[in-house]
C-alpha positions in Angstrom: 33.8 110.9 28.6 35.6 107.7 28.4 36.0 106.7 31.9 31.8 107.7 32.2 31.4 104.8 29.5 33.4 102.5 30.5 31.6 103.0 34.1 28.3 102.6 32.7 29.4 99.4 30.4 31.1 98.0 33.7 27.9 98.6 35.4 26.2 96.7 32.5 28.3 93.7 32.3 27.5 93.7 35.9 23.9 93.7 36.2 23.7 91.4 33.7 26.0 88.9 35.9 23.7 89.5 38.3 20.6 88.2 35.9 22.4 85.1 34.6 23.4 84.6 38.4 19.5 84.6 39.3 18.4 83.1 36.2 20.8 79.7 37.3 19.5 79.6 40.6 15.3 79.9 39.5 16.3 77.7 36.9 18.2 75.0 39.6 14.4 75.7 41.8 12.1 74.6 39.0 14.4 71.5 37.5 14.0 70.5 41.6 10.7 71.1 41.7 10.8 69.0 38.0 12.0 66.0 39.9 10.3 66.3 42.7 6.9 66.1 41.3 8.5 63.3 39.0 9.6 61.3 42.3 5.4 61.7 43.6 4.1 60.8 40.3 6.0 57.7 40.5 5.2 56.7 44.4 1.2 57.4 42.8 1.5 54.8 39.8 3.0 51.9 42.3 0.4 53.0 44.6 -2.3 52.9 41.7 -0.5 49.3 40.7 -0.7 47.7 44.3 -4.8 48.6 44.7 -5.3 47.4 41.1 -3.4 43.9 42.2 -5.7 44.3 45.2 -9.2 45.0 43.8 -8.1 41.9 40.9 -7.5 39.8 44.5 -10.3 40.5 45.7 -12.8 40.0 42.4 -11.4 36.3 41.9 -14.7 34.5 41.1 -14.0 31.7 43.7 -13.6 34.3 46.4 -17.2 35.7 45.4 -18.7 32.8 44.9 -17.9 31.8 48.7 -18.8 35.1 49.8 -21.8 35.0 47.8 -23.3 31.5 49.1 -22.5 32.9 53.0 -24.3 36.3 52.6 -26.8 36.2 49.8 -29.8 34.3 50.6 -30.8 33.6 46.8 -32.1 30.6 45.6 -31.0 28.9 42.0 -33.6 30.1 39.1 -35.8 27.2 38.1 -38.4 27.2 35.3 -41.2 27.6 37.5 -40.0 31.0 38.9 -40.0 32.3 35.3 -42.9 34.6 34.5 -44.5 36.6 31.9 -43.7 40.4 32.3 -47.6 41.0 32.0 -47.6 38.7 35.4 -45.9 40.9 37.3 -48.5 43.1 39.7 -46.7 47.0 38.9 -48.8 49.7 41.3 -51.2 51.6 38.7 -49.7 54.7 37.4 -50.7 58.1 38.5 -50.3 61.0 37.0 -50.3 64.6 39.4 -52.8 67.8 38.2 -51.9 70.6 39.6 -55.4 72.3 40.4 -56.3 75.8 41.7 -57.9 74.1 44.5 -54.8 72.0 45.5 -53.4 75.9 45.7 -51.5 75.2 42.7 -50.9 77.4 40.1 -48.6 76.9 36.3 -46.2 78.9 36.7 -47.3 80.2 33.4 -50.3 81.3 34.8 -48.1 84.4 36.9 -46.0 85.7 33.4 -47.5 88.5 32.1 -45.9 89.3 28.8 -43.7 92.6 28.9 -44.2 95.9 26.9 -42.4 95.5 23.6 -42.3 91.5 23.6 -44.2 89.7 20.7 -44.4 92.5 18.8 
């Protein structure tokens, strides 16, 4: 009886060696995976940094003033080209019927209430 216990507590102490063993080694795996996804995150900010210096380069108001005066063809606003909104021509406003000789139906017109609703 005592040599089957101290089997089984040597077997035991050894499966549990083996767990702590594993244990090390997954935890090793995730604190590289840790610092690997640390070391991207870091290459993304100086990326996001370097086109945020870029899109500020590019939006200096001198810059798009130059660029604006070569492609835009639009003139200075003078007090002649101001006008009264009720000035402006709009197109008349339409508003679409849906008739039955158009082959249009409401959609209400096809729902026929159900035995037991509205009751």
């Amino acid at each position: 009886m005592n040599r089957l216990s101290t089997l089984l507590w040597m077997l035991v102490i050894v499966a549990a060696a083996f767990m702590v063993y594993m244990a090390k080694y997954q935890v090793q795996s995730v604190k590289t995976q840790v610092a690997d996804t640390a070391r991207e995150l870091e290459h993304e900010k100086e990326a996001l940094h370097v086109v945020a210096a870029e899109w500020a380069y590019l939006n200096r108001p001198d810059r798009l003033q130059q660029l604006a005066e070569k492609y835009l063809s639009s003139s200075d606003l003078t007090v002649d080209r101001v006008a009264e909104i009720e000035a402006i021509p709009f197109p008349a406003q339409m508003q679409a019927a849906a008739t039955p000789e158009d082959g249009m139906v409401p959609v209400a017109a096809h729902i026929t209430p159900e035995a037991g609703e509205g009751e």
